[in-house]
C-alpha positions in Angstrom: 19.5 14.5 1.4 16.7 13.3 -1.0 17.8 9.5 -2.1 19.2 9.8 -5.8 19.4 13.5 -5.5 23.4 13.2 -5.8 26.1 13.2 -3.1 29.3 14.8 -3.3 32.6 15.1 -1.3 31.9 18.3 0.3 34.9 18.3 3.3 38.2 18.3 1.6 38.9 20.9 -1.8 36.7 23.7 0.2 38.1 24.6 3.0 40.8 25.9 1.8 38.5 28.6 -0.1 40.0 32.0 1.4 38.3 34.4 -0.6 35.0 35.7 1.1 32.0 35.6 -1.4 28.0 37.0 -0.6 25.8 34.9 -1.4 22.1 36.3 -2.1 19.5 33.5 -1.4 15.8 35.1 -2.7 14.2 31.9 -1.8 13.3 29.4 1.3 16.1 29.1 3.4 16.0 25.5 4.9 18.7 25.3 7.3 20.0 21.8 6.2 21.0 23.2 3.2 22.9 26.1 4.2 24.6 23.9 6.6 26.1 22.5 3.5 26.5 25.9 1.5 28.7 26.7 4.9 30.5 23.5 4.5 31.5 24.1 1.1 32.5 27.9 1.5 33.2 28.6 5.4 34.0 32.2 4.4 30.8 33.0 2.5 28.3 35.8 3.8 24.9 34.0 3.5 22.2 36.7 2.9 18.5 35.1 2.9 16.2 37.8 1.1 12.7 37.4 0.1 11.5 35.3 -2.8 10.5 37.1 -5.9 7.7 35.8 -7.7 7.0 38.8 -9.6 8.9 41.1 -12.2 8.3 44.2 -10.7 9.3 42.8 -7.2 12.6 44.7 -5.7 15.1 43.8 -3.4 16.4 46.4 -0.5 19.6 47.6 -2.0 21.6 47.0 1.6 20.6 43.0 1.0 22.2 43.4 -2.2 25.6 45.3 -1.4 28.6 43.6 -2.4 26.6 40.6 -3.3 28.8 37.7 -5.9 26.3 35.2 -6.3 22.4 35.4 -6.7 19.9 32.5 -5.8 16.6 33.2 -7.1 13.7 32.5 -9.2 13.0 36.2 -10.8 15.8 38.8 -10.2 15.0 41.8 -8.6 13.2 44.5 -10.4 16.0 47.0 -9.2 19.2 44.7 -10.6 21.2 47.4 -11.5 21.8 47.7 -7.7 24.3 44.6 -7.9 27.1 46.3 -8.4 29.7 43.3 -8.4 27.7 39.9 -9.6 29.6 37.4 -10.7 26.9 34.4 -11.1 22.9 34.0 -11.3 21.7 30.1 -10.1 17.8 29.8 -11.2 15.4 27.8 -9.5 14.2 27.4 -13.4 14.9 25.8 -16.2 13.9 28.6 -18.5 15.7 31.6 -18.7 13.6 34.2 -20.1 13.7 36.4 -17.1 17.3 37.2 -18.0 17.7 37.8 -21.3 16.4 41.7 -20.8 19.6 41.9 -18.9 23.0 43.4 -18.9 24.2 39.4 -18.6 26.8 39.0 -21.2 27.7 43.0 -21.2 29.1 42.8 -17.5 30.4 38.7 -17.5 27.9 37.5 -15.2 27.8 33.4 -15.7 23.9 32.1 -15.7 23.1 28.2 -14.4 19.9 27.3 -14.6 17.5 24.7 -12.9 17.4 21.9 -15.3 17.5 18.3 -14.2 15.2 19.7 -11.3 11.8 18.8 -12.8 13.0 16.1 -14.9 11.1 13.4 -13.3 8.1 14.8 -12.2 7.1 16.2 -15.4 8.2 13.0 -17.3 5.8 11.0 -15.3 3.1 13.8 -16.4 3.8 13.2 -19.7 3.7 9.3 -18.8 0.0 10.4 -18.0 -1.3 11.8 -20.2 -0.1 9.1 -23.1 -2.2 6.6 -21.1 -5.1 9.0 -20.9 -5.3 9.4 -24.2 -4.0 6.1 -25.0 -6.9 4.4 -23.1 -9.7 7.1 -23.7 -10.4 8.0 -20.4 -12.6 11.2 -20.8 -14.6 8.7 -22.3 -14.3 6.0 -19.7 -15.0 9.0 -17.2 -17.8 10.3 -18.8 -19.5 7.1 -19.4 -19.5 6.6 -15.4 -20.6 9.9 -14.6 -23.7 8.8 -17.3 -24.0 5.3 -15.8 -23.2 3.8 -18.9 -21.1 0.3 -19.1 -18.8 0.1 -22.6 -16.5 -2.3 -22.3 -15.6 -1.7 -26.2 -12.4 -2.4 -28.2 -11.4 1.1 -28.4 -10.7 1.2 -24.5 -8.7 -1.9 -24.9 -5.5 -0.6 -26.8 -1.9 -0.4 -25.0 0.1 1.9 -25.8 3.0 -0.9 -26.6 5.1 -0.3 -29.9 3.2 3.1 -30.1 6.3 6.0 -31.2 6.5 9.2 -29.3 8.4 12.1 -31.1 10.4 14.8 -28.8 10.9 18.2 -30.6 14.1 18.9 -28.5 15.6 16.4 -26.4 16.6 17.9 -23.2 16.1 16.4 -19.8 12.6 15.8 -19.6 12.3 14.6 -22.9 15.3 12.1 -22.1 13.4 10.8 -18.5 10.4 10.3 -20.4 12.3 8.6 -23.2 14.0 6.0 -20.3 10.4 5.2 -18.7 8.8 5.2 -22.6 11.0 2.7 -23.9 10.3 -0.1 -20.5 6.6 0.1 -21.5 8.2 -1.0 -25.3 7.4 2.3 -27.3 9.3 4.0 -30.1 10.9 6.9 -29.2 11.9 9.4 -32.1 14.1 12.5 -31.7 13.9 15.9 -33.5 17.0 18.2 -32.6 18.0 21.8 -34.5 21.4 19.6 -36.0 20.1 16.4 -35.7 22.6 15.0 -33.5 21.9 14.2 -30.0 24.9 14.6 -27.0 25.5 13.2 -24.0 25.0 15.8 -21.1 27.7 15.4 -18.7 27.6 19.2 -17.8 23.4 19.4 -16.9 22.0 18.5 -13.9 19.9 15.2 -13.6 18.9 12.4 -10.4 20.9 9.5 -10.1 19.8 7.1 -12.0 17.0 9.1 -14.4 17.3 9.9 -17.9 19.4 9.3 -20.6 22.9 11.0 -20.1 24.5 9.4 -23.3 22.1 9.9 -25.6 21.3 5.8 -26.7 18.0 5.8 -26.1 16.0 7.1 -29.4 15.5 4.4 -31.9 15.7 7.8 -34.5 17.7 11.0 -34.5 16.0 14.0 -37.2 17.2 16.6 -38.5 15.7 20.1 -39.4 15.0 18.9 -42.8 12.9 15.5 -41.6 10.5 17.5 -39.9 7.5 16.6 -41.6 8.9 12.7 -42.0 9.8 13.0 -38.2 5.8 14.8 -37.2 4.0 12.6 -39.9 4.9 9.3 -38.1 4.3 9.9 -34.5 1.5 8.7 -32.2 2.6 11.4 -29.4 4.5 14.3 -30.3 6.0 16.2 -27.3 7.1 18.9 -27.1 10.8 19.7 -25.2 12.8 23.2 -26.1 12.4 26.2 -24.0 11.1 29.3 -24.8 13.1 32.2 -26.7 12.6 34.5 -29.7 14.1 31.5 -32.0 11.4 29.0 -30.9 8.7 31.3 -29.9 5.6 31.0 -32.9 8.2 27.5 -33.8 4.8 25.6 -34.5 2.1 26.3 -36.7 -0.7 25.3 -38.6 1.9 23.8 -41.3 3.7 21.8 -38.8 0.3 21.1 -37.2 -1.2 19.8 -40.3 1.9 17.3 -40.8 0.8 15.0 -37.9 -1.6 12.0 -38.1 -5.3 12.5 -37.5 -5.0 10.0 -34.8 -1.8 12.0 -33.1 -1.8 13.3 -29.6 0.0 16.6 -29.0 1.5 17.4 -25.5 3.2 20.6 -23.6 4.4 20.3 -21.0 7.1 23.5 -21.4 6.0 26.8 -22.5 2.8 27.7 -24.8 4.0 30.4 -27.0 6.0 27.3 -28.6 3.3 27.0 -30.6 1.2 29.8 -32.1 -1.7 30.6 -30.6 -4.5 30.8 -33.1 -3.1 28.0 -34.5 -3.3 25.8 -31.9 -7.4 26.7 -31.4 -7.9 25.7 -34.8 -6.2 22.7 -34.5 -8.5 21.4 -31.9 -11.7 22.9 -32.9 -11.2 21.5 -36.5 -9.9 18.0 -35.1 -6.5 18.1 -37.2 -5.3 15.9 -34.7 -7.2 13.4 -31.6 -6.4 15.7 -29.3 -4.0 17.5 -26.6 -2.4 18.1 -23.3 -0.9 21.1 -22.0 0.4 22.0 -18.4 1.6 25.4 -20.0 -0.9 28.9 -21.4 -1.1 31.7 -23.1 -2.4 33.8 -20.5 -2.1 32.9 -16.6 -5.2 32.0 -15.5 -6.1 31.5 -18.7 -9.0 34.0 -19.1 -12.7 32.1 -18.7 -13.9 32.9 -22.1 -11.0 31.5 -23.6 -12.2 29.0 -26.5 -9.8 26.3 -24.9 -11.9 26.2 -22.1 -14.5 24.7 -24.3 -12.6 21.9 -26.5 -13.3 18.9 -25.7 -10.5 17.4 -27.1 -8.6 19.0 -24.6 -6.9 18.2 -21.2 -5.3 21.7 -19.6 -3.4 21.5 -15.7 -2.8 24.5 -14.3 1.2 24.4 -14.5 1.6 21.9 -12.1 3.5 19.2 -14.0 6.8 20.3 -12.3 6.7 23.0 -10.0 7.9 24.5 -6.9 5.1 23.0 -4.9 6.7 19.5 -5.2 7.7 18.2 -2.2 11.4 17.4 -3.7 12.1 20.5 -5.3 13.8 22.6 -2.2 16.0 19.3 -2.1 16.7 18.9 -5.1 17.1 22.6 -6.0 19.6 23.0 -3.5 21.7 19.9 -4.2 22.3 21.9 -7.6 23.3 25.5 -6.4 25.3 23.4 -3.9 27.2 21.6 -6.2 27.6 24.2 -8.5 29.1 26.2 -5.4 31.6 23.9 -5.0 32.3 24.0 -8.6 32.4 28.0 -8.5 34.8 28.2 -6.0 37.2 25.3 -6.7 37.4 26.8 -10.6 35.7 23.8 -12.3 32.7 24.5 -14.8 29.7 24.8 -13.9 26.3 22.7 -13.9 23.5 23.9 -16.2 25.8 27.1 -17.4 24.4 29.2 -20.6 25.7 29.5 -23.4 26.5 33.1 -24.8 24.1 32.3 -27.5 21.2 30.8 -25.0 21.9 34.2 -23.1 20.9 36.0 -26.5 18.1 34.1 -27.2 19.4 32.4 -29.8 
């Protein structure tokens, strides 16, 4: 197991687990981890089926007979062939590929995969403050042109500088813990202005901010434009669904400094599209960072392609492709597993509302 991923007692509650449960794996099957699923439920029918990347992407409906529990990153196209689900683990942390379906109607429970990406986005975000922070597409450029600046304006930490999150989930709380050693200001907008702790998600030993102590400031839906027209670094930290989908816009745009960076790092329909283009093109703000798009690839005569005052990644802030995520991913079905069939709640569950997009 991955250092910090989390260890639990695996040997004692679960074997006395009589009931026989199928368990549908659509994703890599690494044999050290279902050693462990095995451990937890001797009984279980493991059932390895091919990853789904795409939404039109079926399963064979024999793979799917009599199946309790689904692993996966999309569900199959045909899911009205599970006749008997009982509970859907994402690889992901968002949840939009579910809310199309009969979920709440037929009592499945939904976990997701938050906690998973927590780190490796934070230090993305980490990034991409100092980029900006220390003007490197400047510094860049200037070497690619041969030209030596040592000027003041390359020169400025990013000490005592505030960074706002709009949500305050897991990645906004890792980023918060490794914000606050390098002495920022870290401010919090949430949709009650309250922040809880979040003893039920999934997180690394040892990262984030479980209790909630961090922020030096907790706003409310009324404080937004106090809480935007103070930051340095707004970040942005909610997932995508029809209540926060076109949540930014050119008023909420307007509200933030001249000098303020703007970085998304979770989904881009967050903030409406047009929007966002004028934003950049007529420098409302100094800049921003995205790992997330409107269109995947983003079509080449895009106008984002051209700003200069912006720095795009291809989706790669937190992905599958990280060399922890299998471990990690696993460690969280495997825990909920034990959870599931010892009766306790589960990690990561969705809410009835969450399942409604609300």
């Amino acid at each position: 197991m991955e250092p910090g991923a989390g260890k639990i007692d695996i040997h004692v509650r679960c074997f006395a687990v009589k009931e026989k449960l199928t368990l549908i794996l659509s994703l890599k099957a690494e044999e050290s981890a279902l050693q462990r699923l095995r451990a937890i439920c001797p009984a279980a029918d493991l059932r390895v089926a091919p990853w789904i990347h795409q939404a039109d992407q079926t399963l064979d409906p024999a793979i799917m007979k009599d199946a309790d529990v689904l692993l996966c990153e999309l569900p199959p196209a045909n899911f009205d062939d599970f006749k008997q689900l009982k509970w859907i683990q994402l690889t992901s942390a968002g949840y939009n590929q579910v809310l199309s379906l009969p979920i709440l109607e037929r009592s499945i429970r939904v976990t997701n995969g938050l906690g998973n990406f927590d780190g490796p986005i934070a230090e993305w975000n980490i990034l991409m403050m100092l980029l900006w922070q220390r003007r490197l597409l400047e510094q860049l450029a200037n070497q690619k042109n041969k030209v030596w600046d040592p000027a003041a304006r390359f020169q400025s930490d990013i000490y005592g500088s505030t960074i706002g999150f709009w949500g305050y989930g897991g990645i906004a709380r890792e980023t918060t813990r490794l914000a606050k050693a390098m002495k920022m200001h870290a401010w919090v907008l949430t949709r009650d202005g309250k922040i809880r702790n979040r003893d039920s998600i999934y997180r690394v030993e040892g990262t984030g901010d479980p209790d909630g102590k961090l922020p030096d400031r907790v706003f409310g839906p009324s404080q937004v434009e106090e809480f935007l027209s103070g930051l340095d670094y707004l970040i942005l930290g909610m997932a995508l669904t029809p209540a926060t989908t076109g949540l930014i816009g050119e008023k909420e745009l307007r509200l933030l400094k001249p000098s303020a960076v703007l970085i998304n790092p979770t989904r881009a329909a967050i903030i409406q599209e047009q929007a966002f283009v004028r934003c950049l093109r007529e420098n409302w703000i100094r800049g921003a960072s995205v790992d997330v798009h409107y269109a995947y690839p983003l079509p080449r005569e895009h106008p984002l392609w051209e700003m200069p005052n912006l720095v795009m990644t291809p989706h790669i802030s937190g992905s599958s492709e990280s060399p922890h995520f299998m471990t990690r991913l696993y460690d969280v079905f495997a825990q909920n597993l034990e959870r599931f069939v010892t009766h306790q709640p589960l990690l990561n569950e969705l809410t009835s509302a969450q399942l409604q997009g609300k």
